[in-house]
N, C-alpha and C positions, 0 to 999 in steps of 0.2 A: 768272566767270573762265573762260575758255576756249582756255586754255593747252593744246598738245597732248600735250603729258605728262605736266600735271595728268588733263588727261582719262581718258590710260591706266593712269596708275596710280591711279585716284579709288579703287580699296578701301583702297590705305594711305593716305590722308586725310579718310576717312569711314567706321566703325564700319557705318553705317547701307547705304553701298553695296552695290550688289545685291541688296539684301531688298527682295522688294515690295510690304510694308507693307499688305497686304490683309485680312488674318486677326489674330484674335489671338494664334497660334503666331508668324505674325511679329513683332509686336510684341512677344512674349516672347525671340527670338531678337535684336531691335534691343539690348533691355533685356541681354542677357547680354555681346552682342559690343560692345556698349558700356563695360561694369564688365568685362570681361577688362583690358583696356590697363591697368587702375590695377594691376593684383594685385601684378605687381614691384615699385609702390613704396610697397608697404606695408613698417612697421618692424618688427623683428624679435616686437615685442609690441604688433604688428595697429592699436595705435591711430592712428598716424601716416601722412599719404599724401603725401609730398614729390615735387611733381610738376618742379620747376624752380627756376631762381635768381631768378626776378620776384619783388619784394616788392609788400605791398602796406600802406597805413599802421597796421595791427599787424602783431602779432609774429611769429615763427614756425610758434612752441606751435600760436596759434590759426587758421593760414593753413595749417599739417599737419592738425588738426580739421576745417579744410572739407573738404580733402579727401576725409577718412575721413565727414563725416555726409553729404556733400551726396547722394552716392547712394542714403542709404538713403529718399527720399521715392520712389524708385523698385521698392526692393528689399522694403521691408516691406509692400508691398499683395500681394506672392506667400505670407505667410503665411493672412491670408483667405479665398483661393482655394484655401489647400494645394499648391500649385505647388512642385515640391523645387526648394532651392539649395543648392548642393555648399558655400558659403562660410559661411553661420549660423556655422558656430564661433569662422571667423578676426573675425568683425564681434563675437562676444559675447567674444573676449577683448579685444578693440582697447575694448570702453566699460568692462572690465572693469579695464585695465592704466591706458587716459585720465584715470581717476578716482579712481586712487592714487595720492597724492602720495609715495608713497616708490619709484616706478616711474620708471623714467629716460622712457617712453613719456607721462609726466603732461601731460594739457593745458594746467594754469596755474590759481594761482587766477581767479575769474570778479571783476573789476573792474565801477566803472559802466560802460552803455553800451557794454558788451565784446561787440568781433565772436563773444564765442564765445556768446552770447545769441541770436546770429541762428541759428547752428551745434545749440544745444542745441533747437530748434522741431525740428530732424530724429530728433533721438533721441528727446522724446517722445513723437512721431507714433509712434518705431519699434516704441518700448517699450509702446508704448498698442495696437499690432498685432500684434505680434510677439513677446510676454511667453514666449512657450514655448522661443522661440528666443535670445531675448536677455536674458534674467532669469531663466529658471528655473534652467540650467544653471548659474549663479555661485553663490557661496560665501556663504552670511554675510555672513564680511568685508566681500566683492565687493558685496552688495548695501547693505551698509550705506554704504560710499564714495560708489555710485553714488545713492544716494537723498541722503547728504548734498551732495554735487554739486548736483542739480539744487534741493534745497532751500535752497542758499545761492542759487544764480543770479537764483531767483525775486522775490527779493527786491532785486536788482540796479534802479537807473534803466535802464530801456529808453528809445530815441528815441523820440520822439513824431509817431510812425507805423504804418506796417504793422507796425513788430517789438510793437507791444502785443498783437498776434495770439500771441506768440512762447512768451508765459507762458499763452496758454491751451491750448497745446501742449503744454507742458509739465506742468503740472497735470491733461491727459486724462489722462496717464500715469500720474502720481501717485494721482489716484482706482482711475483702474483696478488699481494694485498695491496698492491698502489704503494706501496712506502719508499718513497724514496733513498737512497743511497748513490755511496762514489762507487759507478761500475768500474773505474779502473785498478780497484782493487782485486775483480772479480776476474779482470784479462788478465792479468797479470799470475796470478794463482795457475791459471790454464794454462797459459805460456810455462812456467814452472812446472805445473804438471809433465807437460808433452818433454822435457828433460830426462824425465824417470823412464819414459818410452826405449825399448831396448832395438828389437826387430820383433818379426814374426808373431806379432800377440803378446809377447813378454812384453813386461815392467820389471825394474825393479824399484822396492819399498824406501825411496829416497834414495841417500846420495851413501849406498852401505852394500858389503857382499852379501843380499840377503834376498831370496826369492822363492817366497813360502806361499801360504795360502792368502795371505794379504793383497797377492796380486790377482785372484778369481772374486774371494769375498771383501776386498774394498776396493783397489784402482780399477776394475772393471765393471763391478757392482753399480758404483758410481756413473761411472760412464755409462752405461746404459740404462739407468732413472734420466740422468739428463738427455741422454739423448732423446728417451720415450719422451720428454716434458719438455723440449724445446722445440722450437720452428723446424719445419724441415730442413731449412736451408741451411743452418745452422754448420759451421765450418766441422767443432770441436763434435758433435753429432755425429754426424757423417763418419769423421777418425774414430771414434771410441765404436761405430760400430762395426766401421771394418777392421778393427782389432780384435774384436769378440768375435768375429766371425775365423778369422786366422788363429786366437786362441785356442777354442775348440775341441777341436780333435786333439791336441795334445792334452789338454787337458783334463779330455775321456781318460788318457792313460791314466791319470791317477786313481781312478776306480777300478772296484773288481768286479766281478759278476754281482758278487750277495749284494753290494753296497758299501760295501766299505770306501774308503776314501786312505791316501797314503799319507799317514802319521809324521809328521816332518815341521818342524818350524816352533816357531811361541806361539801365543792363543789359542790354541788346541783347546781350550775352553769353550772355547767360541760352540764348539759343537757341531750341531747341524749347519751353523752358515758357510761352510765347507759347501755345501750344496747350493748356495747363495749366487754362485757365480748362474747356474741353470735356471734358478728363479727368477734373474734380473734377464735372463734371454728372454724368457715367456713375456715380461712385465714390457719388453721394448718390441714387442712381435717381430723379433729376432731371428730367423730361421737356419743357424747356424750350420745346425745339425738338423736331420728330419726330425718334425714336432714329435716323433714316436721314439726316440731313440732319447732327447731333452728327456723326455717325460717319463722312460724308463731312469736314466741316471737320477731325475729329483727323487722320484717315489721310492727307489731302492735304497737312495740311502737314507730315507727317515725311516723307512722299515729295518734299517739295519740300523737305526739310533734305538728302536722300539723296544730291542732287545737288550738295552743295557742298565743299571742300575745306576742313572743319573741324575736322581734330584735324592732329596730329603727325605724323612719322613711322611713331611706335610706336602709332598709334590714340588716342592721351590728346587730349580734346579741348583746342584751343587757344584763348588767350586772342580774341578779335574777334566778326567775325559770318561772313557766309560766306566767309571767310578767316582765316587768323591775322594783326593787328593791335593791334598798343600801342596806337594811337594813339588810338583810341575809347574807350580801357579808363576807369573810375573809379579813382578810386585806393582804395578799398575792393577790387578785384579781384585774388585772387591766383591760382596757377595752378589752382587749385582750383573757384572761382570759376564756372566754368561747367557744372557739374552740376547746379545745380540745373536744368536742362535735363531730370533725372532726374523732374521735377512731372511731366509728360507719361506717364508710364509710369503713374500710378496705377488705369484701371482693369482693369490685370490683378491687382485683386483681386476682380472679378467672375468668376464661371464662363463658361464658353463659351456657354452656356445663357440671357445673358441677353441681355435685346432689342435693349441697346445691340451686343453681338457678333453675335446672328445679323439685324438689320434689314441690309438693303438697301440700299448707302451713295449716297448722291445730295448734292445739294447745296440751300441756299437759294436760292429766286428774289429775287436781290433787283432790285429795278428801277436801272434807268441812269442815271434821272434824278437830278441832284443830292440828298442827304439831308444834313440841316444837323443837327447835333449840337450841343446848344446847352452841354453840359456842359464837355466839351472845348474847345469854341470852335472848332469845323471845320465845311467842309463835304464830304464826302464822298464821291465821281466815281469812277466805274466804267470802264472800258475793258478789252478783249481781254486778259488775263491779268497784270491792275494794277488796282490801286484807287489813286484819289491824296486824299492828305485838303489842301486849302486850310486855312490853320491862322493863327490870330491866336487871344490871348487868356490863352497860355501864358507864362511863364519858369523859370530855375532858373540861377542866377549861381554857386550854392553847388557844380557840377559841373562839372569842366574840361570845355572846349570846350561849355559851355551853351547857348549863343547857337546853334551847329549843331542840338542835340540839342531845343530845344526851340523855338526864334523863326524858323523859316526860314518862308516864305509855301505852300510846298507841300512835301510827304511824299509817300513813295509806297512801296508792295508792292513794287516791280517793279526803282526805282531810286535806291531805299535814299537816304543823303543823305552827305555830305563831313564830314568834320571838320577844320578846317585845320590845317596843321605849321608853318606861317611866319607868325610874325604882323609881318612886314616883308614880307608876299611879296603889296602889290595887285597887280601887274603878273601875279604868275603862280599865285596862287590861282585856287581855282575857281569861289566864291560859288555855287553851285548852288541855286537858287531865294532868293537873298538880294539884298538891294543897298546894297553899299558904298562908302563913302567914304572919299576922300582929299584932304589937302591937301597932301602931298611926295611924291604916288607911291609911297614906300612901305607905313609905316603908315597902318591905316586903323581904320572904325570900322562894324560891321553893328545892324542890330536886336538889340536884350539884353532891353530892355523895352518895355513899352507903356503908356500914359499913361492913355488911352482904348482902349476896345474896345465896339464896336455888330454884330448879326449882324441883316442883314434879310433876308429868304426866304432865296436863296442865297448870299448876296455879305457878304462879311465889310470891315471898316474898324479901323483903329486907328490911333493916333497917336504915335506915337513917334519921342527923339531921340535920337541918332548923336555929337554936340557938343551943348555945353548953350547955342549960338548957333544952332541947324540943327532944324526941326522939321519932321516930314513925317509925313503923311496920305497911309497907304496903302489901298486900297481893292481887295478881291477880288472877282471876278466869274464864275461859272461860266458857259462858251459853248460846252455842244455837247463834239468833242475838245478845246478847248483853254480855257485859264482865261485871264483878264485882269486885269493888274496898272496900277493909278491910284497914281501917287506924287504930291501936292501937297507940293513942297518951298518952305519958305521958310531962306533962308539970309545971312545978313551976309556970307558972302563967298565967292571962288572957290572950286569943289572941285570934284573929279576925281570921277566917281564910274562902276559897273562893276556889270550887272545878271546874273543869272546864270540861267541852263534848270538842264535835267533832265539830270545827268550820265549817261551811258548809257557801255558797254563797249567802248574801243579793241580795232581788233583787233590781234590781233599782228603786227608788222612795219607796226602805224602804217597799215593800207591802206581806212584809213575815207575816205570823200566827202564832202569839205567846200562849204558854200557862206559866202563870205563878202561880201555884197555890200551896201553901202551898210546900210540900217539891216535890218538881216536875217541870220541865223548858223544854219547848220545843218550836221548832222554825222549820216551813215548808216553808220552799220556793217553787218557781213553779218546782227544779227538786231535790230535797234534803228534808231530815228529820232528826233531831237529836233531842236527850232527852237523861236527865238524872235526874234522880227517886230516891229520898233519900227509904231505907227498914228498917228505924227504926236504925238510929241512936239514942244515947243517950243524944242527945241535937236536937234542932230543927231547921230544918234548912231553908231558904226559896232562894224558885226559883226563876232565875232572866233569863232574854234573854238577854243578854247584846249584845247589837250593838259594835261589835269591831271596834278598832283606824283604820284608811284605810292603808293598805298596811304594814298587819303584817305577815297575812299569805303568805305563798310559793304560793298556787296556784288561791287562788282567793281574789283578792284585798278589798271587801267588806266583812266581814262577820258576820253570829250571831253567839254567843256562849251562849250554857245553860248551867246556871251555879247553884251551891249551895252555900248559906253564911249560915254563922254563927257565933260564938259565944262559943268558950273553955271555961270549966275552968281551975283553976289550977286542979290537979291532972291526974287521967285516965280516956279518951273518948274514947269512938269506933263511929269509922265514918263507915256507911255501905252505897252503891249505886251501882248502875246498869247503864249502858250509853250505848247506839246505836245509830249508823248511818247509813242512809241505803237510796239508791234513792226510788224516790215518786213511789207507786203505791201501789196495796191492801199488798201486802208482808209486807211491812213495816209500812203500816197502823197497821197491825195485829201483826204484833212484838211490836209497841208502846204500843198497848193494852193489852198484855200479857208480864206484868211485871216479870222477873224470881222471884222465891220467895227468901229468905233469905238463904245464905249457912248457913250448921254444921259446924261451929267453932270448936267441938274439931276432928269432920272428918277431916279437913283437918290440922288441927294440926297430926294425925295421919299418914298422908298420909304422911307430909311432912319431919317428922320423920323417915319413911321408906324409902324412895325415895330421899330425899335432897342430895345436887350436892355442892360440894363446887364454893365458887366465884371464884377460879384460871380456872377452866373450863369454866365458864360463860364469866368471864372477856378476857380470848384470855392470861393469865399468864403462862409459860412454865408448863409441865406438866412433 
């Protein structure tokens, strides 16, 4: 967003602006000017944090609870360290007043499956760090409430996913205060956990095709708090760390130089806990990666959150990603909802003293050349201050706007992804790395799922359909700056269909440079380029710059998208294109000019034949 008054006043829309996120005093100073903005809307008896009138599908009770827990995964790694915080009191009476039902401040009782299950993993963690601050100071009474709280919850159905992490958070607490419970509910969770275990440092998010940022900022997260907070010997310790250690390096790939991180998945609210997975290496003295190269990935990407226009007015961060946005949100998000953004802050429970803070921040080399990720179902492409992941393999139907967040043909660091507002709106959607259909011009229908899915060296395939008369074979190809897309359509009958690039940032006053000519669309802003270049499709097809709907994209509220239209017919089309994005300068001048030429269609039939991976590997399906 490069609004010029956004610009100037970025400190009242970013917490984090100004700090330059170097040291771990700035990091301490992000962490405070952060939890300042909520303090006014705390309830008169601390428990409660009512940040707005957004709902979200529970209650109130429990969407005032996130509020008030989410930040304490930030705040209780400063007991550790010994680090003063002026506020310990207001947070021990807020769990003290939360957990008396005769308190007008009461959270609720805990229901199955209750958001406040997810909510009760932070006070745990808190309670299990922070006992001197937040438990010794209550009463009796007070700790009698609060321990039967979390002794009824434990016992609660949790989802069948990351929230199984949630009761073992719980429970560190519990031990650690002498309170009794049935640990076999605790083995068991673990046992079920180690299930989600895929290979190679992958999870996947339950028993689902989904393998997003849940697997670095929660099932790994997790795993390495307990591992730092258990016994050495510790069986499930041991495994969660030599997963994060395998994780790692693939998990660099998803960043770029600046700090960005690759836009892909739900809770993309979440924020900076994208960087959570790095915090929780530091917090387990984890040495994954050399402490210099950790410490380059955390620092770069809060510096690269610093820059974006993420909270309120008043500082309270808002719902979206580098903007405020509904539009993205889940309906589990309330205004609360974006603190756990606070994962990122955990190791300043280390001293200043320790290697992670005083090493020498740099980065990972990672190489250019394409990296296939066979877990995820991506492959991986690096460029000048972007990573783009080519992606087949994934769904998640179960999340408004799915189809954006998880089935689009490429992702990216750089240039986030769309979610559409108009599901009447072909003519003036964006389809941003997607390709649509239509048979009335209005409604229409994109990838949701995939039938088939094959990954051979670089180049990914899948098959999937749009009408359940419409089936098409798409085929990805990594070349160089730009990636290449193969549609084999076969269809019973006419339809309209509308390919989409890399949405990149209008500027303001519309004074971007279009080209629209024949089968070719491109769009240059003062810091972005994008294009995409029909190579001899079997129909014709024509370029358009389409100025997208305001406020579709994740990371910039304006943008153009080039795009291809055309025109099926019934029978079999091959759709062929090429698309890049890439920041302004002669690099990418020179990439637009040098169009890759057309692939060998039966090469990579060949290859894919020899190499092909089935979908249970791609998809994150037990093996």
């Amino acid at each position: 967003m490069h609004d010029t008054v956004v610009r100037r006043d970025m400190a009242r829309f970013n917490p984090l602006h100004g700090n330059p996120l170097k040291t771990r005093a700035d990091v301490r100073r992000a962490l405070d000017d952060s939890f300042a903005p909520l303090l006014p809307y705390f309830s008169p008896g601390g428990a409660r944090v009512t940040l707005s009138g957004t709902a979200a599908h529970f209650d109130r009770a429990a969407a005032d609870l996130e509020g008030f827990a989410r930040p304490l995964w930030g705040i209780a790694p400063l007991a550790l360290s010994g680090d003063h915080f002026d506020h310990w009191p207001l947070l021990a009476k807020g769990i003290a007043n939360g957990t008396d039902p005769s308190h007008p401040d009461y959270w609720g009782d805990v229901r199955q499956r209750d958001q406040r299950l997810v909510e009760l993993a932070a006070l745990g963690f808190a309670l299990r760090l922070a006992p001197q601050h937040l438990w010794e100071p209550l009463s009796d009474a007070q700790k009698k409430n609060v321990s039967r709280y979390l002794l009824t919850a434990r016992e609660r159905n949790y989802a069948d996913n990351n929230w199984k992490f949630f009761r073992v958070m719980v429970d560190m607490a519990l031990d650690h205060l002498g309170i009794d419970f049935d640990r076999s509910l605790t083995e068991t969770f673990q046992r079920e956990l180690d299930d989600f275990y895929i290979a190679d440092g992958w999870y996947r998010d339950g028993n689902y095709r989904r393998i997003d940022h849940y697997i670095a900022f929660a099932m790994h997260f997790y795993g390495l708090i307990y591992a730092r907070l258990s016994k050495p010997d510790d069986a499930y310790a041991k495994r969660y760390r030599e997963r994060a250690r395998l994780f790692a390096g693939d998990f660099a790939s998803w960043f770029d130089e600046d700090g960005g991180t690759l836009a892909f998945g739900r809770s993309m609210t979440y924020r900076f806990a994208c960087g959570g997975f790095w915090a929780g290496l530091a917090f387990a003295d984890e040495e994954a990666l050399p402490w210099g190269e950790i410490k380059g990935l955390y620092l770069s990407h809060l510096r690269w959150w610093a820059e974006k226009p993420i909270a309120d007015r008043d500082g309270v961060l808002s719902i979206g990603y580098a903007y405020p946005q509904l539009t993205m949100s889940e309906s589990y998000n309330s205004a609360g909802s974006p603190y756990w953004a606070f994962k990122v802050f955990l190791p300043l429970a280390l001293p200043e003293s320790h290697p992670f803070w005083q090493a020498e921040e740099t980065l990972p080399e990672i190489s250019v050349k394409p990296r296939p990720l066979i877990h995820p179902g991506m492959v991986m492409m690096r460029a000048k201050g972007n990573v783009t992941a080519l992606s087949s393999g994934q769904e998640n139907l179960a999340m408004r706007g799915g189809p954006e967040k998880y089935a689009k043909f490429a992702y990216s660091s750089r240039y986030g992804f769309g979610v559409e507002v108009d599901e009447r709106g072909f003519k003036t959607n964006g389809f941003d790395n997607m390709l649509a259909f239509s048979d009335d011009s209005l409604h229409y229908r994109v990838r949701e799922t995939n039938q088939h899915v094959l990954l051979a060296g670089a180049n990914l395939r899948a098959t999937w359909k749009p009408f359940a008369d419409v089936t098409v074979e798409t085929t990805l190809v990594a070349a160089g700056d730009w990636h290449i897309r193969l549609h084999r359509i076969t269809s019973a009958r006419t339809l309209f269909v509308t390919e989409g690039g890399f949405a990149i940032n209008r500027n303001d006053g519309d004074r971007d440079i279009v080209n629209e000519t024949g089968g070719r669309a491109t769009a240059h802003c003062d810091t972005d380029i994008s294009a995409i270049v029909d190579l001899g499709s079997t129909i014709s097809r024509q370029g358009v710059a389409l100025k997208a709907l305001p406020n579709t994209n994740l990371i910039n509220a304006k943008t153009t998208v080039p795009q291809l239209r055309g025109e099926i017919p019934a029978g079999e089309t091959l759709l062929v294109c090429a698309v890049l994005a890439g920041v302004t300068g002669a690099e990418s001048e020179k990439a637009v000019a040098t169009v890759p030429a057309r692939p060998d269609l039966e090469a990579l039939d060949r290859l894919f034949a020899e190499m092909g991976v089935s979908v249970s590997a791609m998809a994150g399906e037990p093996q």
